[in-house]
C-alpha positions in Angstrom: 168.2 115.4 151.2 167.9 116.1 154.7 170.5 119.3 154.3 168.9 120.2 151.1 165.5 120.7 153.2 167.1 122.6 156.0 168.8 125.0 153.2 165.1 125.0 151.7 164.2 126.6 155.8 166.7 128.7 155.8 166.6 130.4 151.9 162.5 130.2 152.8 162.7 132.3 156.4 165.5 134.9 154.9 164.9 135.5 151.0 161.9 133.4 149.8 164.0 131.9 147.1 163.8 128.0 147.4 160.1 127.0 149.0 157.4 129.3 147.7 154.8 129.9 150.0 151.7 131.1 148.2 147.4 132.0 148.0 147.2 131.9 152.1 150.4 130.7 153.3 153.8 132.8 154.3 157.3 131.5 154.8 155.9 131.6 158.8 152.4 129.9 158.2 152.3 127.1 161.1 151.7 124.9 157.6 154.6 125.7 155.8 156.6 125.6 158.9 155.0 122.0 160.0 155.7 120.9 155.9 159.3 121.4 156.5 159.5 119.8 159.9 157.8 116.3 158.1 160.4 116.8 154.7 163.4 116.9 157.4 161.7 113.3 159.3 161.4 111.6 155.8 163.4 108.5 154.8 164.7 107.8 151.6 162.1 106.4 150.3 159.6 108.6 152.0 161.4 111.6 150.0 161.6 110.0 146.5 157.8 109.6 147.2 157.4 112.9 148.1 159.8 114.3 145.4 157.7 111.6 142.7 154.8 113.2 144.2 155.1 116.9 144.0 157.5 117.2 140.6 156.9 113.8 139.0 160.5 112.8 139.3 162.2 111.0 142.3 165.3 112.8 142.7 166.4 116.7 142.7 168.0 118.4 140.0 171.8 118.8 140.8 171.5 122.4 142.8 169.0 120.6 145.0 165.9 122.5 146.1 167.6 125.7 144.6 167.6 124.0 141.1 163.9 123.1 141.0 162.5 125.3 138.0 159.5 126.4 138.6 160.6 126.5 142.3 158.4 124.1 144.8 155.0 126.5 145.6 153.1 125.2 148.7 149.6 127.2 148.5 146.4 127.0 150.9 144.1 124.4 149.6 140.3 125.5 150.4 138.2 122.6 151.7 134.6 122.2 153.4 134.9 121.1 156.6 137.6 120.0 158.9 140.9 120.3 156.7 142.2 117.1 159.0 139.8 115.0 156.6 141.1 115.8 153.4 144.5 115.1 151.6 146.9 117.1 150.0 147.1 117.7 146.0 149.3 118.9 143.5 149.9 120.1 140.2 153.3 118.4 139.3 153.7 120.1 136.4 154.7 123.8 137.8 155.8 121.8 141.2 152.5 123.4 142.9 151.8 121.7 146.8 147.9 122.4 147.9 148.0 121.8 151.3 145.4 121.9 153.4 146.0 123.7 157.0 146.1 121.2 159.1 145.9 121.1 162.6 149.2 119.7 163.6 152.5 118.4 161.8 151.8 114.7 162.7 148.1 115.6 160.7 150.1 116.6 157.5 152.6 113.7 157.5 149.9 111.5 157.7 148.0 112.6 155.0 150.7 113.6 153.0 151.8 109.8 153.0 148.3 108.5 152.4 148.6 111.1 149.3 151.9 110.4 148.1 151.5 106.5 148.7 147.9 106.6 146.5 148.9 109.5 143.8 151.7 107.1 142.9 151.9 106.6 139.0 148.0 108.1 138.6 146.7 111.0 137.4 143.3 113.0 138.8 141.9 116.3 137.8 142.0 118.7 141.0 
């Protein structure tokens, strides 16, 4: 996993091809760069959460992050007020992050837990 994510930095900062950075963020937006800093700290079953989370399934496809059809998009979620108070959401069908930009990477990993731990088996209209 851990190698899958750095390949997922590398493919994002040369060619775009693996992490799709979308609607306000670049492959060099301090959120994108910060979402792939947390990815590489996850355990194992921090990133089948994560993976559960964003695609609905708890393990890549064999290919890895590559493989991941539609590929993983990580867009700029709009909120009112401080984005610090808000979680992350997702659309797990098309493998879509909405992420908030936070204000630091230890922000993001904590919310992104509280999200992945609470969107576990549920389902919410976004």
């Amino acid at each position: 996993y851990q190698r899958r994510v750095r390949e997922a930095v590398v493919s994002t900062q040369s060619t775009g091809t693996t992490l799709q950075p979308d609607h306000g963020y670049t492959a060099s937006s301090p959120a994108v760069l910060h979402l792939v800093e947390v990815m590489v700290q996850f355990t194992g079953p921090q990133q089948r959460g994560f993976l559960k989370f964003v695609t609905g399934c708890p393990k890549l496809p064999v290919g890895g992050f590559k493989a991941l059809h539609p590929r993983l998009t990580v867009v700029k979620k709009s909120v009112d007020g401080p984005p610090d108070s808000y979680l992350p959401s997702v659309m797990t069908c098309v493998n879509y992050l909405k992420l908030p930009d936070y204000s630091s990477a230890q922000s993001l990993k904590e919310k992104l837990l509280i999200a992945v731990a609470e969107g576990q088996n549920s389902f919410h209209l976004s």
